[in-house]
N, C-alpha and C positions, 0 to 999 in steps of 0.2 A: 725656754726649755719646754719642748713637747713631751707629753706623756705616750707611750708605745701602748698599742690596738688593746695588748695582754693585763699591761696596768692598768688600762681602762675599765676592762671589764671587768677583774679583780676589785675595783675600787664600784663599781656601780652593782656589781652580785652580792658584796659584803653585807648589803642589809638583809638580802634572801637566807643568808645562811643566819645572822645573828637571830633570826626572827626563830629558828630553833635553836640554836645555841643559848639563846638568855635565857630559853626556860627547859635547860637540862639537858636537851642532846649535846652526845660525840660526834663529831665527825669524823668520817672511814672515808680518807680522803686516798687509799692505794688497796691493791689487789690484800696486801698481806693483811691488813689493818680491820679487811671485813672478814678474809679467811679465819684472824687471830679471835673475831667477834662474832659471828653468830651463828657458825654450827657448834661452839663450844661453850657456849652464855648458857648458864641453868637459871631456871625462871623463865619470865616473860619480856619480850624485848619486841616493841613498837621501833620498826623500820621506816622512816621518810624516805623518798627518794623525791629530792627537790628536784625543782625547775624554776628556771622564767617568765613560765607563762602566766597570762590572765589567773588562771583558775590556780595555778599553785597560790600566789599571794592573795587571790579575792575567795576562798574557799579550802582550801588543803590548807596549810598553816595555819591560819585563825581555828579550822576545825580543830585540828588537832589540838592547838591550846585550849581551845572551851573543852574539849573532852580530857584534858589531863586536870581539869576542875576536879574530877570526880575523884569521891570518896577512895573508890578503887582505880588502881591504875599499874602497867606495868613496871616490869624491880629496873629495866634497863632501857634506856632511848637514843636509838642511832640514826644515822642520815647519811645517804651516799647524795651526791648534786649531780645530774642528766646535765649531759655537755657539758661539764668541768671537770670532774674528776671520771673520764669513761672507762679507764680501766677497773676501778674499785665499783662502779655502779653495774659495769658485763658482771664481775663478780658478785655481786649482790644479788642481782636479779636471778642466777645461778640458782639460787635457795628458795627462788618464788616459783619453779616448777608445779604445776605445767601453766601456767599465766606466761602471756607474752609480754616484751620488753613495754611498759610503762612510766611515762611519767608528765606529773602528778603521780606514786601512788602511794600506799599505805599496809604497811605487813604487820601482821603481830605473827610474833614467831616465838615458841613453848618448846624451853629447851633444845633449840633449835631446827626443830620443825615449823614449816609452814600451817599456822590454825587459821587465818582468814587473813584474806588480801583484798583490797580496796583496787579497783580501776582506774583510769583514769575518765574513762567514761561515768563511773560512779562518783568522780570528784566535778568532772567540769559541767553537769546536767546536775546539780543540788548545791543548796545554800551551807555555809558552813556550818549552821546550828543543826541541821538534817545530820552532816560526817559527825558532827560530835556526837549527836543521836545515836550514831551506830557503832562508835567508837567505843563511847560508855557502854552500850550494851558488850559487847564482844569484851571491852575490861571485866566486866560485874562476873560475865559466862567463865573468862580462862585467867584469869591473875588474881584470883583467892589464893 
């Protein structure tokens, strides 16, 4: 019995996504799902957009969990996945105007505006303790 290309990869991405999933993210796995979520979320809401790459799993992920250490931290946490889900992730990135299509990236989004977006050039050139660094910060500034 062969496994098909799609199970394949479904079965080798699972641990990319559980790695936000176990500690709190939704996933906004279709167009409606981020529409229904983050122009209409009141409060603060931390956006992942995973990926594959090196620097999503050796820097962006681990960042992000060291910075939800902090005291402060936002009320909601989602995550669209680059090249898996691409419809719900065109629609995501939608809300991160004027930034171009990234991933690795990182939003915190206030009431559904855009307050600060992370790169991916700010994810794949710094260590994950550096994104948590700035992550805390930017919690402490907009998620009182």
């Amino acid at each position: 019995m062969s496994m098909s290309f799609d199970q394949y990869m479904r079965d080798s991405i699972q641990p990319m996504r559980d790695d936000l999933t176990n500690i709190g993210f939704t996933e906004l796995r279709t167009p409606e799902e981020v529409k229904a979520a983050l122009p209409s979320t009141k409060g603060t809401s931390l956006v992942v957009v995973n990926s594959v790459c090196g620097c999503a799993a050796g820097q962006c992920r681990p960042g992000v969990a060291q910075a939800l250490q902090n005291e402060i931290k936002p009320d909601h946490l989602f995550t669209v996945f680059a090249g898996q889900e691409k419809e719900a992730t065109a629609k995501a990135r939608e809300y991160f105007a004027p930034y171009p299509p990234s991933s690795p990236s990182i939003a915190l989004m206030k009431d559904g505006e855009l307050v600060h977006f992370i790169e991916r050039h700010g994810v794949e050139n710094r260590s994950a303790a550096e994104i948590a660094e700035e992550l805390k910060e930017i919690f402490d500034r907009y998620c009182q």
